[in-house]
N, C-alpha and C positions, 0 to 999 in steps of 0.2 A: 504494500500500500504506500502510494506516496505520501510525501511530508504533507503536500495539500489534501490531500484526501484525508488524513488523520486530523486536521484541524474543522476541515468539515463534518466530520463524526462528534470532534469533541463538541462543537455548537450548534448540534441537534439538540435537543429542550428536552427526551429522553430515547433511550435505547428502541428502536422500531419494532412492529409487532413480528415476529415470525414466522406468521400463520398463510402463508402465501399463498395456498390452494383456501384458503378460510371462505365456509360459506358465505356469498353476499358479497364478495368482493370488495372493490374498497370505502362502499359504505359501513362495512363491519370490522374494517383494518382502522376505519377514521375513528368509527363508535373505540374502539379498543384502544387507540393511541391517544382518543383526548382521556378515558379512565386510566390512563397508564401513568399520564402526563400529571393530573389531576394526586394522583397516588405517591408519587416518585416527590412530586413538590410538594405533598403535607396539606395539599387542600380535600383531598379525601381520609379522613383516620381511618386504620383499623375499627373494624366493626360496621362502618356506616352500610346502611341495605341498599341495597341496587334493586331498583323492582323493573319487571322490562316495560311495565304501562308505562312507567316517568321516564324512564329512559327514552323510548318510542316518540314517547311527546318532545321532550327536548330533542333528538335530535333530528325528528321527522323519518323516523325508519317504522318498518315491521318489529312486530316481535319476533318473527323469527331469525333476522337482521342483528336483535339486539339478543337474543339466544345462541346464536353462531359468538358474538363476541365476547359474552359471559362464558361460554365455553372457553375460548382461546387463552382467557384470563385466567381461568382456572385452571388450565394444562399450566400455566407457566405460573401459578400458584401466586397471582398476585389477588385474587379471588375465593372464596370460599361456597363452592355452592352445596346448601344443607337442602335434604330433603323433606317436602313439604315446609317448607321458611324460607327458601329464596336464596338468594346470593347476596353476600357478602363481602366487604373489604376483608381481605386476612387480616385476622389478630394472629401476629406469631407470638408462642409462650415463651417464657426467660429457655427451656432447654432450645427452641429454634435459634433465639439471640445467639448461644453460646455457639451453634451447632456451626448458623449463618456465617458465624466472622471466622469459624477455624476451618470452613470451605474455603471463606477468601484468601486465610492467609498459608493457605497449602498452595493453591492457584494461583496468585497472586507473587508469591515468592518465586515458584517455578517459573513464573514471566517476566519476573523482575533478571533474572540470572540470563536468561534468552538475551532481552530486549538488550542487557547492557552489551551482550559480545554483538548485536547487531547494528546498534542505532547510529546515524551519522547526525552528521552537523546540523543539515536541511532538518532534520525530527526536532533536536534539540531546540532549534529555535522558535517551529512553529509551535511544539509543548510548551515553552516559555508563554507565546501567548494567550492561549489557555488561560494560565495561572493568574495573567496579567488581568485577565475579564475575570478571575473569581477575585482576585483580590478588591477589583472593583464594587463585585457587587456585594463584599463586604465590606467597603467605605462607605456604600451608600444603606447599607444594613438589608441589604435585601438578603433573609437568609434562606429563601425557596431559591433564590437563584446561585446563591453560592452552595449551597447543597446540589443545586443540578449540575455545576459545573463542574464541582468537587469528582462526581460520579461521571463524567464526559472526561473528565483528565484519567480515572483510572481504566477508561473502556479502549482511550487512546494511545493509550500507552501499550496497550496489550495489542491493540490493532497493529503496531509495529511487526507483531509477528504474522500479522494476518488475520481474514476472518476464520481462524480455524476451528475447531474444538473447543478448546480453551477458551478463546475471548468469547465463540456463545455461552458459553457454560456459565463466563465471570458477566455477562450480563445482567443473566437470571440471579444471580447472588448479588449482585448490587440491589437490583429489583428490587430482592430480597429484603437484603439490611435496612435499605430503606424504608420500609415497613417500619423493622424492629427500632429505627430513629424515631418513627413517627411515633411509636406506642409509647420507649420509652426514655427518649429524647430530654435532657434538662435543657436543651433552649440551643445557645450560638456554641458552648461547650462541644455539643455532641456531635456536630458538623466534622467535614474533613479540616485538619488546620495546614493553613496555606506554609506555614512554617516549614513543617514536616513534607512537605508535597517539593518546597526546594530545595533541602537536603538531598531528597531522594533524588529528584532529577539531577542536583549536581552529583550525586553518585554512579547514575546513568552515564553522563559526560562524560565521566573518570574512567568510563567502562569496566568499572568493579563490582561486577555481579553478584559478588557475595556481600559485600555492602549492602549494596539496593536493596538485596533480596532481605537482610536483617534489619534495614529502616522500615520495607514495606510492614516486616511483620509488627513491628515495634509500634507503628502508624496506627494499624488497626485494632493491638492491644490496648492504644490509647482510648481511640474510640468507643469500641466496650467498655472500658474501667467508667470511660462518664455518662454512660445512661444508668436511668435510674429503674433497675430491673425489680421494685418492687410497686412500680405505679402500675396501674388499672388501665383501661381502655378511656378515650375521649369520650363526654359527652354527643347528646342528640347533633347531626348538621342536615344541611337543607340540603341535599345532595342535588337537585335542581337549580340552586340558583350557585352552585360551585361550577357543576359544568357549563353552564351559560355564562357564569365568567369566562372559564376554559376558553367556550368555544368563539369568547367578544375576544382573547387575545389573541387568538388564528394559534 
């Protein structure tokens, strides 16, 4: 993948659907990418219901348009659908927290040790960019956007090796964790820190693989240590007027 293609991944808003034969085509790839988007940025909690009448009505689809997509959701476990009660956001329990981040940082190390024997100069610099827009949208205190961006820097970085196995894999576990941020999240703490995101890349530079690869894990131990794995699910939200936001930001 090239240097421009890796920055164009990292400022995708989140990770694409990968249901490509998905029924409904891309009415039901759109329906699934603004609940994704919605999900990934902390404007859907854990727990919130998805009904397919409100769904249908805000996005102008069928239900079975908006059943093809709750499916899609729920193969890549960003969803819960329960029998006779509907679909829901996943709540991941504190063992998924735990399970979530010692995925990433199996995955994540093993990519970290690749990327460093591969990456040239052209990565390094458009990766700098990246950071340079998360760092932003943590002066401006946006922390749904430094959270999406935080997760685009770690997807892009793994794209260096390609779309292979692994960078799908580490998608779904970003996905993932971000859930487990949203449940149990103490606030700007619990986000990626941009701190730790330039170490690691000056590690990348250095091309010291085993570096990288003991920051990355270091990175994400941090991140676990500051959620607060004894808090509960979010309150009631309007799930209607979150996507209709979604869908007024394009």
């Amino acid at each position: 993948m090239s240097a421009t293609a890796i920055v164009e991944e990292a400022k995708k808003k989140s990770p694409p659907p990968q249901r490509g034969s998905m029924p409904g085509g891309s009415r039901a790839s759109g329906l699934y990418q603004s609940i994704l988007e919605a999900v990934v940025e902390h404007r859907l909690p854990p727990g919130a219901k998805l009904t397919e009448e409100q769904l249908g009505a805000v996005f102008g689809v069928s239900r079975t348009i908006v059943r093809s997509a709750l499916q899609a959701l729920a193969h890549d476990h960003i969803v819960t659908i329960a029998r006779n009660r509907g679909a829901f956001v996943s709540a991941p329990t504190v063992a998924d927290a735990h399970d979530v981040f010692f995925g990433r940082k199996l995955v994540e190390a093993a990519i970290a040790r690749e990327v460093a024997r591969r990456i040239e100069p052209g990565d390094i610099a458009q990766l700098r960019l990246v950071l340079d827009d998360e760092q932003e949208a943590m002066r401006r205190g946006d922390r749904q956007g430094a959270i999406r961006l935080s997760g685009a820097f770690h997807v892009a970085v793994a794209a260096i090796c390609g779309e292979g196995v692994l960078t799908t894999f580490l998608r779904g576990l970003i996905s993932r964790s971000s859930l487990v941020i949203a449940l149990y999240g103490r606030g700007a703490a619990s986000a990626c820190g941009h701190d730790d995101h330039m170490q690691f890349l000056q590690a990348l530079e250095a091309r010291d693989g085993e570096r990288a690869a003991a920051l990355m894990s270091e990175h994400l131990d941090h991140i676990l240590s500051d959620l607060d794995l004894a808090r509960g699910a979010a309150g009631p939200v309007d799930v209607a007027a979150v996507l209709r936001e979604r869908l007024a930001l394009g």
